[in-house]
N, C-alpha and C positions, 0 to 999 in steps of 0.2 A: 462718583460712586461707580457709575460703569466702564469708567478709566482703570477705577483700583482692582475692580469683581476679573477686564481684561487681562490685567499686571500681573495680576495671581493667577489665574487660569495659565497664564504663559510660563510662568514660572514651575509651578505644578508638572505641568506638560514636558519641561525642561531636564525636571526632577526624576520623571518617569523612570523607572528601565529600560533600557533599549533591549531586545530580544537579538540575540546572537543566533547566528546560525543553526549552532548546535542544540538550540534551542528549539527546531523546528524538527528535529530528528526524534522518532521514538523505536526503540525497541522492542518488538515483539517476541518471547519466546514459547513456543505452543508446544505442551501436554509437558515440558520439561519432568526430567525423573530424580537428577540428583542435588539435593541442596549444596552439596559443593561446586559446582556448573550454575546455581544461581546466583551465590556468592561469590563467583570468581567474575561471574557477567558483570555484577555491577561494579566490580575493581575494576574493570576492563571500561566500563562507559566512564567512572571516576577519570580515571586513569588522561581518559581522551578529551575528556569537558563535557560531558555527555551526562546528564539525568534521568529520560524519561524511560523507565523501566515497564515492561506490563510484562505480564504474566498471564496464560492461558489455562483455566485448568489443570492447573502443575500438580503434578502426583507428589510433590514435597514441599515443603512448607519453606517460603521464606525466609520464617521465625526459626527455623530449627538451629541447632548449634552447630554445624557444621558449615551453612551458610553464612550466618554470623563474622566463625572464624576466617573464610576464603576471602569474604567482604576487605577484613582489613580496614582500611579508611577509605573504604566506598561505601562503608554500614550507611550512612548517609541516604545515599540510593537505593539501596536494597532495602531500607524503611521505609520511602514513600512508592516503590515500588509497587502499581495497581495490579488488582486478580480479577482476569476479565471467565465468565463459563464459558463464552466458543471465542473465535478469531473474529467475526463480526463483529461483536460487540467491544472488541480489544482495539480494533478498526476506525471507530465511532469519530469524526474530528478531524482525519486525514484523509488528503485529496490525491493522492498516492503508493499503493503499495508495492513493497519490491520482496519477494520470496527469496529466497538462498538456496542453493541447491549445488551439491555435487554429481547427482543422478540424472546420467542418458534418457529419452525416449523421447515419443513423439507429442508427448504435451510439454517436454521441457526442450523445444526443439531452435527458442528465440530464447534462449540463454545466453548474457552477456559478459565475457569478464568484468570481475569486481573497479579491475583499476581503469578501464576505459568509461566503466558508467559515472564515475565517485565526479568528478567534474563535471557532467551534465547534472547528476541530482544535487550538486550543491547548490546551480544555477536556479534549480526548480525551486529549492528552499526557500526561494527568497521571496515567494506568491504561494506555497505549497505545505503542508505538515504534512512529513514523508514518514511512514514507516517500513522499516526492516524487521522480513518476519524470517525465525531459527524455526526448524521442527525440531523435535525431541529427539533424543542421543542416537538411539538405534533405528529409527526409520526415517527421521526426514518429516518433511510435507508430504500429504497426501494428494492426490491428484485435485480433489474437493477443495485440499487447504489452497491448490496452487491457481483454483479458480478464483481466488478472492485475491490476487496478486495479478496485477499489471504489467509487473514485468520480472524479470527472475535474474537473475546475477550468481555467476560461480568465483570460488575465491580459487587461483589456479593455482595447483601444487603437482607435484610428480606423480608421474600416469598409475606408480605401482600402487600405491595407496593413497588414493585422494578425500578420503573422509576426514574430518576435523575432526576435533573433542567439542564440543557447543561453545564452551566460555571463550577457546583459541578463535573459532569464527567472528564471535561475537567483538572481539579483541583486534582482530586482522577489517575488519566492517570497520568499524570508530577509528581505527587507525589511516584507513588511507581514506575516510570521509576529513580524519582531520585533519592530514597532508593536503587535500583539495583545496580546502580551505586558504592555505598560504601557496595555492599554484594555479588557479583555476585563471583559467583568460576568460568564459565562456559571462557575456555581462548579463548578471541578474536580472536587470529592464528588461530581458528578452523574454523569459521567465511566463509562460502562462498560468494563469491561475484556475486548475483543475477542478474538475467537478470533484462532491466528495467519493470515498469507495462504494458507498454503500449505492446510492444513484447510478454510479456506471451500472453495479451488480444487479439492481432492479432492471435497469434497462434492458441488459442483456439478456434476462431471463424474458423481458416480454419480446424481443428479438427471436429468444430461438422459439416462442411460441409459437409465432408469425408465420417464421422457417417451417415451423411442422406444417402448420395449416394449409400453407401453400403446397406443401410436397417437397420440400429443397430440401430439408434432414430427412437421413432414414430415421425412423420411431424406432427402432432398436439402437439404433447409437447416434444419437443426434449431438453431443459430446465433442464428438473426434472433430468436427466443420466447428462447432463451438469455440475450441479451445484456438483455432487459427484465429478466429473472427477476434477473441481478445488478445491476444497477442497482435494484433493486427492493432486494434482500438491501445493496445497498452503502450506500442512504438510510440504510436502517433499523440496520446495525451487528447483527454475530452474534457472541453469548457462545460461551463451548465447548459449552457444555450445549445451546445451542441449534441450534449443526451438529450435536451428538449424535443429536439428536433428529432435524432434518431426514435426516440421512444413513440414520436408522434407516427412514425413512418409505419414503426412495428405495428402500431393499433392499427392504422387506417389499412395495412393488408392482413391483418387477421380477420377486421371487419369483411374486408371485399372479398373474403377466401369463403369467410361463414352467412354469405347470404347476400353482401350488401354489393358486392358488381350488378346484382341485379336492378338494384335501385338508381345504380349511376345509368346503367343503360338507359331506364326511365327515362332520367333527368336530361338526357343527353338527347334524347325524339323527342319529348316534350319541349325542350328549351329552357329548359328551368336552369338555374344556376348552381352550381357544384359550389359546396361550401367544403 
């Protein structure tokens, strides 16, 4: 019996689906405006072997008929396509986020071309559920949205005009993630397996609370040191252990900022033991 209950559990397991690469990629598009750009997005993930669709509080309806028709034979996708109310919760499941952007400044100042990142994040995929987030047609990511993004990537085009149409981004993304795919040297075993977003973005936040306590952020723009610190943390990629750790840092000197050096001094004439 425990020979047959093994045989079949093997078998089963055999049976399984294997999860593909593409399969570990999600598309994010935030505050989207036009069901035609939503339906052309999911022709465009169709297109590339690409599924998972989310949606941010889209000011147009997936269902509308205009989406429908861009869809084409990507209706498919554009029907399991999820409707998340902010980016965070769009976020939920991925140990990974990467922004898009064609706009200069000093928060998007660790932006990477598209084609040199696509072979590293395909390597990540392989320990990682990554997404890629679009901002909406006319403005982009907001700096807030570009907080919840680890790293930011530009698709390069000519200097005159470099803005996309959403669906062509989204198009030009799936497409050289899925050249990667058949070109990448970079071996997946190397691959760390990330904290999820949401954890790092906790962390962070009790980070720069620390930063203020101590003095290190100005209180009027503690931001600007902010946004290096993640891009800093977003190069390098954070295991859990090692937001553990950071998060633990951040408490014990907001502790010793709001009272408690005093208690170490204590511990330290006394002899007592620091825990």
């Amino acid at each position: 019996m425990i020979r047959y209950l093994y045989c079949r559990a093997t078998m089963e397991k055999k049976r399984a689906p294997k999860m593909s690469a593409a399969d570990r990629f999600s598309f994010v598009l935030v505050r989207p405006k036009s069901p035609g750009n939503i339906g052309s997005a999911a022709r465009a993930l169709a297109n590339m072997g690409f599924d998972d669709l989310r949606l941010v509080a889209p000011e147009a309806s997936p269902a509308a008929r205009e989406a429908l028709a861009m869809a084409v034979h990507g209706r498919e996708v554009l029907e399991r396509a999820r409707v998340f109310a902010s980016l965070s919760q769009a976020l939920e499941g991925c140990t990974l986020s990467v922004g898009t952007t064609c706009r200069q400044g000093l928060y998007r100042a660790s932006v990477r071309p598209l084609r040199q990142s696509a072979g590293e994040l395909l390597a990540l995929s392989a320990t990682n559920r990554i997404a890629l987030v679009f901002g909406p047609e006319d403005t982009g990511l907001t700096n807030r949205e570009i907080k919840l993004c680890q790293q930011l990537v530009t698709i390069q085009t000519g200097p005159d005009y470099p803005s996309l149409n959403l669906s062509q981004a989204v198009l030009l993304v799936a497409y050289e993630l899925m050249m990667a795919m058949g070109e990448s040297a970079i071996a997946p075993s190397a691959a760390l397996e990330l904290a999820p977003v949401a954890d790092v973005d906790a962390m962070l936040e009790r980070m720069k609370d620390a930063l203020l306590a101590i003095g290190f952020l100005p209180e009027n723009n503690p931001e600007h040191i902010m946004f290096a610190l993640r891009a800093i943390f977003g190069r390098s990629g954070l295991t859990a252990r090692e937001v553990d750790i950071l998060s633990g840092i951040a408490s014990q000197a907001r502790w010793a900022a709001e009272g408690g050096y005093e208690t170490l001094l204590s511990k330290r004439r006394s002899g007592r033991k620091l825990k």
